[in-house]
N, CA, C and O atoms as CSV, one atom per row, in Angstrom:
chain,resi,resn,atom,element,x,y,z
A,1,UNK,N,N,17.726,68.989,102.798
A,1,UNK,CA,C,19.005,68.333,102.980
A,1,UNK,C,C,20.091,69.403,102.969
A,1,UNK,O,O,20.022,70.329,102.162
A,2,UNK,N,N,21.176,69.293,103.917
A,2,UNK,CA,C,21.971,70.409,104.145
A,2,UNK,C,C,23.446,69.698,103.415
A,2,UNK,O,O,23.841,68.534,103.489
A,3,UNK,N,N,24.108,70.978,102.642
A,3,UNK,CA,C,25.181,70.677,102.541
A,3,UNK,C,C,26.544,70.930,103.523
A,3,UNK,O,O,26.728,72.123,103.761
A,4,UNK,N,N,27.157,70.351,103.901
A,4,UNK,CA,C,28.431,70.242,104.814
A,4,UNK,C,C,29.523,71.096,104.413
A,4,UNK,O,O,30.306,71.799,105.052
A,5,UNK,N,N,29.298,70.743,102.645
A,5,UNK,CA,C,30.752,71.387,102.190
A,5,UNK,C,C,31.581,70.378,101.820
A,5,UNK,O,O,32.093,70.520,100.709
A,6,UNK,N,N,31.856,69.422,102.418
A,6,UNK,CA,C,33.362,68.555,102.982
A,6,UNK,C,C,32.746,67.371,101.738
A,6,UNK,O,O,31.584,66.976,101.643
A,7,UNK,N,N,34.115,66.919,100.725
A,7,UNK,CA,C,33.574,65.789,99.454
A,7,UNK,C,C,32.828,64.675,100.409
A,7,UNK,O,O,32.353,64.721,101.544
A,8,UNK,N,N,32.958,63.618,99.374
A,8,UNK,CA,C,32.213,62.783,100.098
A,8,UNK,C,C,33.674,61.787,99.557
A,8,UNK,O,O,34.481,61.819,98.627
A,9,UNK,N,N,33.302,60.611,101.246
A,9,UNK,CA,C,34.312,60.316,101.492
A,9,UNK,C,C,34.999,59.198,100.327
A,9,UNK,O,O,34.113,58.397,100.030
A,10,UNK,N,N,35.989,58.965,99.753
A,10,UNK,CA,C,36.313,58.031,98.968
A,10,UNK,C,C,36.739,56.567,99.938
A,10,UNK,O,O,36.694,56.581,101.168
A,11,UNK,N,N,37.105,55.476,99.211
A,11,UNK,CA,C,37.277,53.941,99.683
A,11,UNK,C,C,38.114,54.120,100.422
A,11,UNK,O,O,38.148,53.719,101.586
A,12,UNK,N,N,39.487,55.196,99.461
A,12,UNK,CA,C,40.584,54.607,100.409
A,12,UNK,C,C,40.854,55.731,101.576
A,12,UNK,O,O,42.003,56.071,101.855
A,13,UNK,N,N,39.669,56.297,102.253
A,13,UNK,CA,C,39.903,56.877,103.167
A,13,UNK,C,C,39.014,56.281,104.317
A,13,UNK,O,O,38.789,56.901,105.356
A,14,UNK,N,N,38.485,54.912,104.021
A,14,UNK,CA,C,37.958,54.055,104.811
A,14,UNK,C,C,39.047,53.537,105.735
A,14,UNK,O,O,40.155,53.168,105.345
A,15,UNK,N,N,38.522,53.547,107.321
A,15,UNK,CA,C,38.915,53.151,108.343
A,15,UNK,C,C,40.212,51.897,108.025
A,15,UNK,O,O,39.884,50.950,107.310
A,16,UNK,N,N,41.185,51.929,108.400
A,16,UNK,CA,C,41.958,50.506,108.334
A,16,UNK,C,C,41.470,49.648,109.820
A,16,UNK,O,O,41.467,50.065,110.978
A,17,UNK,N,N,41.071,48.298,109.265
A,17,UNK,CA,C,40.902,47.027,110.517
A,17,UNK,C,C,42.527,47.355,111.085
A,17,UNK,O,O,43.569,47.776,110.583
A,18,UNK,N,N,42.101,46.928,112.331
A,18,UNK,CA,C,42.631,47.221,113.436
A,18,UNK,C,C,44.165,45.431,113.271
A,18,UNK,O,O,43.802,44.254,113.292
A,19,UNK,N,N,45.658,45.895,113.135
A,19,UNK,CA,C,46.803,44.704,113.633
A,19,UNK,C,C,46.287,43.497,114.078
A,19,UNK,O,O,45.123,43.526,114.478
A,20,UNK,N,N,46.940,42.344,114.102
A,20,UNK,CA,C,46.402,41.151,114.764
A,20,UNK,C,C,47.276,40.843,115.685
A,20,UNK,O,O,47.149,39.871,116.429
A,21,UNK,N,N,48.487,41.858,115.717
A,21,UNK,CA,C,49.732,41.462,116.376
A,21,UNK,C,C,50.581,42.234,116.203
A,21,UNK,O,O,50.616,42.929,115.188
A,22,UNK,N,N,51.643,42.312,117.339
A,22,UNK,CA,C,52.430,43.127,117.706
A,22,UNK,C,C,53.861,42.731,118.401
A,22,UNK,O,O,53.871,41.846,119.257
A,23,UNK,N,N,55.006,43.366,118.037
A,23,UNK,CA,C,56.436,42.557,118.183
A,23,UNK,C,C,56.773,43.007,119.682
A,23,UNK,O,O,57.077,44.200,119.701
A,24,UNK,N,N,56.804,42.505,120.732
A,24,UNK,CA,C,57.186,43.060,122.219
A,24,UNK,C,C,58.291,43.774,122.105
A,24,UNK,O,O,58.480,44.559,123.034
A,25,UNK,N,N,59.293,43.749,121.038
A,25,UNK,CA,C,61.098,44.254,121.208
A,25,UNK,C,C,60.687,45.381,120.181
A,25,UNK,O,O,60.754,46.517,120.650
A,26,UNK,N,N,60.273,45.279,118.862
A,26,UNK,CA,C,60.791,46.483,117.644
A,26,UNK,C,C,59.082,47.277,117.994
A,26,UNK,O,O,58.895,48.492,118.058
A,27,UNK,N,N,58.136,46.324,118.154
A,27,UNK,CA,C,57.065,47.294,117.940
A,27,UNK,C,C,56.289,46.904,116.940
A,27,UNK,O,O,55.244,47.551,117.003
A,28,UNK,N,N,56.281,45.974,115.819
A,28,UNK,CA,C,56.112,46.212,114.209
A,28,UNK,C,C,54.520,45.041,114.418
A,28,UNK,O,O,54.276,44.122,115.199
A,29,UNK,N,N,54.034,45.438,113.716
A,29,UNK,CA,C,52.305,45.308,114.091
A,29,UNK,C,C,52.540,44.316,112.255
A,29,UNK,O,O,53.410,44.203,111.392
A,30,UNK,N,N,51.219,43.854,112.507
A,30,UNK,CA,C,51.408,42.207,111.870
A,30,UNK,C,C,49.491,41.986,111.169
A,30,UNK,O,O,48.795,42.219,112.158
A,31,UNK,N,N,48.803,41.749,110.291
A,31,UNK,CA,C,47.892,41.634,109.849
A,31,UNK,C,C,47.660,39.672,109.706
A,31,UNK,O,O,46.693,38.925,109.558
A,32,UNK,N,N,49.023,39.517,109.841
A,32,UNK,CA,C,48.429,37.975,109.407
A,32,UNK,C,C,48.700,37.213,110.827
A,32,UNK,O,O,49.616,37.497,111.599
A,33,UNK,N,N,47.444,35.896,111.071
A,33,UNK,CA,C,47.166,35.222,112.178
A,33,UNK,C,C,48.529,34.608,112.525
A,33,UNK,O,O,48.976,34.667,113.670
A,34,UNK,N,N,49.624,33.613,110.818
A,34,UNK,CA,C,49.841,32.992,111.165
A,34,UNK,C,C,51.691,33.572,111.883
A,34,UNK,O,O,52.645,32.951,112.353
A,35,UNK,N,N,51.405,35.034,111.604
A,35,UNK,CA,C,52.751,35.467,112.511
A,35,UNK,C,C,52.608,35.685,113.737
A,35,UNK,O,O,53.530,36.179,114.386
A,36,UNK,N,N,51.402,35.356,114.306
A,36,UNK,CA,C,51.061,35.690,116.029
A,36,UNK,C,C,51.805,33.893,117.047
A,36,UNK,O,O,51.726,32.673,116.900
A,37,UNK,N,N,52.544,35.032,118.138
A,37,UNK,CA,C,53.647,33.329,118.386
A,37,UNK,C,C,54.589,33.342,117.877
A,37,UNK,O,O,55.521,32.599,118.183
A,38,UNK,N,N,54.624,34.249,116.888
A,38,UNK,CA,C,55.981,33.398,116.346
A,38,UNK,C,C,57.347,34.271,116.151
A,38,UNK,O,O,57.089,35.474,116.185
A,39,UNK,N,N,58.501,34.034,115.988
A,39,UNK,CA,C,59.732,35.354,115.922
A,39,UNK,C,C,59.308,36.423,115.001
A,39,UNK,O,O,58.708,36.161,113.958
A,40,UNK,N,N,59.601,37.598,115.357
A,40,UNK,CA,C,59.490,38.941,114.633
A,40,UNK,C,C,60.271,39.031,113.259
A,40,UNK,O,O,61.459,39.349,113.222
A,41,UNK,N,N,59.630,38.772,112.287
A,41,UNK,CA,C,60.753,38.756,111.037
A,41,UNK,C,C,61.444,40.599,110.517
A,41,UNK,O,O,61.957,40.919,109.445
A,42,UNK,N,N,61.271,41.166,111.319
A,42,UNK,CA,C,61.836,42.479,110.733
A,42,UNK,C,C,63.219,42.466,110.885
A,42,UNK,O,O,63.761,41.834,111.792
A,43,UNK,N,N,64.069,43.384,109.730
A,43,UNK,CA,C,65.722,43.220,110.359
A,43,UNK,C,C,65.938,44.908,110.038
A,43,UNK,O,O,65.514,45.821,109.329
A,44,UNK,N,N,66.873,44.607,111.058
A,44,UNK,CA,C,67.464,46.807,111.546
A,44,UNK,C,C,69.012,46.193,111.511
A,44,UNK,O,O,69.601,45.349,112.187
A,45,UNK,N,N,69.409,47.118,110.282
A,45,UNK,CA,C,70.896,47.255,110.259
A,45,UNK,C,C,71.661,45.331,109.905
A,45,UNK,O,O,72.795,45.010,110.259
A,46,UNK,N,N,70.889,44.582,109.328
A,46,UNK,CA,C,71.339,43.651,109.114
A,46,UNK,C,C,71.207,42.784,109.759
A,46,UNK,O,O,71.454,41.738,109.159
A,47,UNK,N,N,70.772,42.595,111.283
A,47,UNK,CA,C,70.374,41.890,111.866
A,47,UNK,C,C,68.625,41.619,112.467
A,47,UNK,O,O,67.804,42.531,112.575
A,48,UNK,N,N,68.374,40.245,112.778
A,48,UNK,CA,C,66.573,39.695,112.524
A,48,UNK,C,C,66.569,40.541,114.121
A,48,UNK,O,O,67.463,40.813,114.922
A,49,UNK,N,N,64.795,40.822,114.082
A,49,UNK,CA,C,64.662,41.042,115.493
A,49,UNK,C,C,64.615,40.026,116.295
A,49,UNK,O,O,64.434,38.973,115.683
A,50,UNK,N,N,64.693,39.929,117.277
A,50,UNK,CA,C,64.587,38.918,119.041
A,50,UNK,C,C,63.016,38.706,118.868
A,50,UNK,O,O,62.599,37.614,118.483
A,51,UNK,N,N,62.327,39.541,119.096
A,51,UNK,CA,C,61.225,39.446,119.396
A,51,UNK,C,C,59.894,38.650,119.328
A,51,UNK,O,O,59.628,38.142,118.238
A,52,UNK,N,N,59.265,38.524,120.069
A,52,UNK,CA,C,57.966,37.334,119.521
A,52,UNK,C,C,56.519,38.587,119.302
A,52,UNK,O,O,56.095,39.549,119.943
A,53,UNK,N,N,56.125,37.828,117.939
A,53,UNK,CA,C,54.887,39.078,118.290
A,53,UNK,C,C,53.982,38.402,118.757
A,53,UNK,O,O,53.623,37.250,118.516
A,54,UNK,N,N,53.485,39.432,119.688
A,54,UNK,CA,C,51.976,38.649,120.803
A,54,UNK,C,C,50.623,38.968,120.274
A,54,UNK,O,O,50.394,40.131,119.941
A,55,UNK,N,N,49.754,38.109,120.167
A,55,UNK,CA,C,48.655,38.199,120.236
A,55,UNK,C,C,47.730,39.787,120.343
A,55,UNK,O,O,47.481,40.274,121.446
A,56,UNK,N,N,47.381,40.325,119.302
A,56,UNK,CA,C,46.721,41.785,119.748
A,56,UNK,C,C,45.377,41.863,118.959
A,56,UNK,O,O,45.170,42.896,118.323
A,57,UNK,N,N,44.314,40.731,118.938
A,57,UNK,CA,C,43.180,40.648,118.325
A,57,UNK,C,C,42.071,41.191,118.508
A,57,UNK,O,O,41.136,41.354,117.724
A,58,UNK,N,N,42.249,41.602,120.059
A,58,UNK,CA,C,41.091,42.091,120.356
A,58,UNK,C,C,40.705,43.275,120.290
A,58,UNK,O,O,41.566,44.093,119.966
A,59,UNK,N,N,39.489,43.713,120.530
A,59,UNK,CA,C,38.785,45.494,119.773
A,59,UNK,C,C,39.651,45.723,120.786
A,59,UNK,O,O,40.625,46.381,120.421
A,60,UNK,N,N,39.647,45.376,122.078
A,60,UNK,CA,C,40.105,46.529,123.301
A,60,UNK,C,C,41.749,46.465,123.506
A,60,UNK,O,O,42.266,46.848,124.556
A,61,UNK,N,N,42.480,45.965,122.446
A,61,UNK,CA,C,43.956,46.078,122.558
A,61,UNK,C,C,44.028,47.300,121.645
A,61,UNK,O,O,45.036,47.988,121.808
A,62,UNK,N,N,43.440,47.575,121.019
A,62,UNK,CA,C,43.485,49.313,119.838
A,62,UNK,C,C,42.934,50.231,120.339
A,62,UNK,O,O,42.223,50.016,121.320
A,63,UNK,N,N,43.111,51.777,119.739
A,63,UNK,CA,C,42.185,52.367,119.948
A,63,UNK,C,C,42.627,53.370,118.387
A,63,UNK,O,O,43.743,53.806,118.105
A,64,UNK,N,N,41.483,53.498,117.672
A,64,UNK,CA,C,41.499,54.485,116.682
A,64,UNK,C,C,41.937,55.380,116.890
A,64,UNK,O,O,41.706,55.924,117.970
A,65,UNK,N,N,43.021,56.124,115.681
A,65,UNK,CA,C,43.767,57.419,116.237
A,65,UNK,C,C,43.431,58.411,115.857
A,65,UNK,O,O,43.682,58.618,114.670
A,66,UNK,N,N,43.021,59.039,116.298
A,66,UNK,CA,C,41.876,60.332,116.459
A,66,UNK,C,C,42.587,61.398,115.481
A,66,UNK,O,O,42.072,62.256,114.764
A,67,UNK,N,N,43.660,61.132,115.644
A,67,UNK,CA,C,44.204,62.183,114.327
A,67,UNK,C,C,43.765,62.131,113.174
A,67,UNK,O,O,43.350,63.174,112.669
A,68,UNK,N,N,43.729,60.755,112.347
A,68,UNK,CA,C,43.538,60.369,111.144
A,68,UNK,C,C,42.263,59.614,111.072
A,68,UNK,O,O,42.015,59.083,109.990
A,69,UNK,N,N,41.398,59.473,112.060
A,69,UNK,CA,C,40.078,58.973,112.240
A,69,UNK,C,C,40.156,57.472,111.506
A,69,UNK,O,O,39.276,56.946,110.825
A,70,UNK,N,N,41.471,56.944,111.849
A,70,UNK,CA,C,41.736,54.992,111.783
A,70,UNK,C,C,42.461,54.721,110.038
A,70,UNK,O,O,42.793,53.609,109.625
A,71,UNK,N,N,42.585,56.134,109.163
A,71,UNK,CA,C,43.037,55.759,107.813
A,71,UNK,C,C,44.510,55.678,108.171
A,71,UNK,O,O,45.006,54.976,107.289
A,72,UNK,N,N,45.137,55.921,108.736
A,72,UNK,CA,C,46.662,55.768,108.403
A,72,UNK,C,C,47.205,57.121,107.638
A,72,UNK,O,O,48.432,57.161,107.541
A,73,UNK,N,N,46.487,58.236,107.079
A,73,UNK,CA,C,46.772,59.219,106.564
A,73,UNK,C,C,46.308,60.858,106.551
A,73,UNK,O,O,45.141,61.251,106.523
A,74,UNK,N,N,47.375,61.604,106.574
A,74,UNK,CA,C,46.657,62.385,107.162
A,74,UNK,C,C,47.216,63.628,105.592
A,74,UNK,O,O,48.405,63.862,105.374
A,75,UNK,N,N,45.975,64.275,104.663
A,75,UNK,CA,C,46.538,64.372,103.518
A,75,UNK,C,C,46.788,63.557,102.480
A,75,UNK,O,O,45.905,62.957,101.868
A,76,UNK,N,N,48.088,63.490,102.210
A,76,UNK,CA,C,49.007,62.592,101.354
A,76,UNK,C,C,49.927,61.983,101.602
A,76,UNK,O,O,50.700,61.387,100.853
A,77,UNK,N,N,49.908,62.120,103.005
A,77,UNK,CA,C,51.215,61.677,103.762
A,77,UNK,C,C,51.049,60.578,104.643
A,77,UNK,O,O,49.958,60.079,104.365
A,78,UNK,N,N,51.562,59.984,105.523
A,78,UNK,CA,C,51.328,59.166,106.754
A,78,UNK,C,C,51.018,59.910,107.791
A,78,UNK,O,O,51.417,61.069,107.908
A,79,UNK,N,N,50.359,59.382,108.546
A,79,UNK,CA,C,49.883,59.743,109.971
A,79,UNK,C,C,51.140,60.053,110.956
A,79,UNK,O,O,51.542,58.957,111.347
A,80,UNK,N,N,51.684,60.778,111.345
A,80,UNK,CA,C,52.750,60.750,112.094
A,80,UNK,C,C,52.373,60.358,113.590
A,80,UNK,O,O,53.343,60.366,114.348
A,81,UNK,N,N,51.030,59.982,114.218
A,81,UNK,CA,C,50.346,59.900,115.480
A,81,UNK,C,C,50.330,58.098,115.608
A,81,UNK,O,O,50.440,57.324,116.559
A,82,UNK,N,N,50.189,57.975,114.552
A,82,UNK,CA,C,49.628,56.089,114.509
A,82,UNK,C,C,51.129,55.582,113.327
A,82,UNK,O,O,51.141,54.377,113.075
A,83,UNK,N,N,51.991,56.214,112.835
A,83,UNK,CA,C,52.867,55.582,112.032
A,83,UNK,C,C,51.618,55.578,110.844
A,83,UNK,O,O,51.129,54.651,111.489
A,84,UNK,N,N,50.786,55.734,109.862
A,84,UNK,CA,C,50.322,55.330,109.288
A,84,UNK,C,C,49.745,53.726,109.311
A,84,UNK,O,O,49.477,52.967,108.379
A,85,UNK,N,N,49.692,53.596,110.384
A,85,UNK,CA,C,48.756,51.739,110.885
A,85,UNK,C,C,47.243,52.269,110.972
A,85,UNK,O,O,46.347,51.506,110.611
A,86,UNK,N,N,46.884,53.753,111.511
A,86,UNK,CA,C,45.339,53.924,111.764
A,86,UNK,C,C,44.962,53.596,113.285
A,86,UNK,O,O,43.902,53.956,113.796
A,87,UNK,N,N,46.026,52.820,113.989
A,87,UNK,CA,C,45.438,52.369,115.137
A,87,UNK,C,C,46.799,52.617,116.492
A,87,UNK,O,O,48.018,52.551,116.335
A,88,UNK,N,N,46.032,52.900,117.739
A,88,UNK,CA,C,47.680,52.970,118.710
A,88,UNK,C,C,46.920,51.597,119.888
A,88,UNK,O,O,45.791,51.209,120.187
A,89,UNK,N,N,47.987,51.340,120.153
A,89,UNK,CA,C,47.684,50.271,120.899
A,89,UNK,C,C,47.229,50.735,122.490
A,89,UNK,O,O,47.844,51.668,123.006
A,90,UNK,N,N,46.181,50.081,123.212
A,90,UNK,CA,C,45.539,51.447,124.234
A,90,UNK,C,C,45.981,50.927,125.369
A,90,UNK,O,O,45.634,51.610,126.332
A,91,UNK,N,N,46.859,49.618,125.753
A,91,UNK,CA,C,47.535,49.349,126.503
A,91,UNK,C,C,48.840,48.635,126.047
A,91,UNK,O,O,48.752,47.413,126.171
A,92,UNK,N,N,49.903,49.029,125.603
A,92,UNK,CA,C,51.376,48.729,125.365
A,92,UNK,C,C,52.084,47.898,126.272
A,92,UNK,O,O,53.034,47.130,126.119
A,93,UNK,N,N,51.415,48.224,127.231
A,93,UNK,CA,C,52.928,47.579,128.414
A,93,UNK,C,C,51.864,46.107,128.313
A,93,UNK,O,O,52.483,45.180,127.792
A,94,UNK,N,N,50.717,45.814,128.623
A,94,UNK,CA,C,49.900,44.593,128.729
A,94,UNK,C,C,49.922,43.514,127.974
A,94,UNK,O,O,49.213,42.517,128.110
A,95,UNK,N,N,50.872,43.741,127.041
A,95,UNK,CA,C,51.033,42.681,126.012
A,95,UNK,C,C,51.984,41.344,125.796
A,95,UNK,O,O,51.855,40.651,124.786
């Protein structure tokens, strides 16, 4: 058995599941079903967003971000490639 070198991996550097949804106007990605459809609750500068977030459930609306291999972190820090989400969306405009 060969050693690598490299620790062995801990929990929280397990892959993050992939958004369920995504805001067409701000961008802001969503884990729960029952905000898909419905207005974007984020607010910038005091005011709610416009936006509806759409539907982004499927494997082939993501794609793992190769920077951070899907954790959201790169170090101790956030992913600056994926925002710390783990995932980029592999078609943006299709949504």
């Amino acid at each position: 058995m060969s050693d690598t070198g490299s620790p062995a991996p801990r929990m929280s550097d397990a892959a993050k599941p992939h958004p369920l949804g995504v805001c067409k106007a701000c961008g802001a990605i969503t884990y729960r079903r029952e905000s898909v459809n419905q207005r974007c609750i984020r607010s910038r500068r005091g005011a709610r967003c416009s936006g509806i977030v759409a539907v982004a459930t499927r494997d082939a609306c993501w794609k793992q971000c190769a920077s951070c291999s899907g954790t959201g972190k790169r170090g101790d820090m956030a992913c600056t490639y994926c925002r710390g989400i783990g995932w980029n969306l592999a078609k943006p405009w299709s949504l």
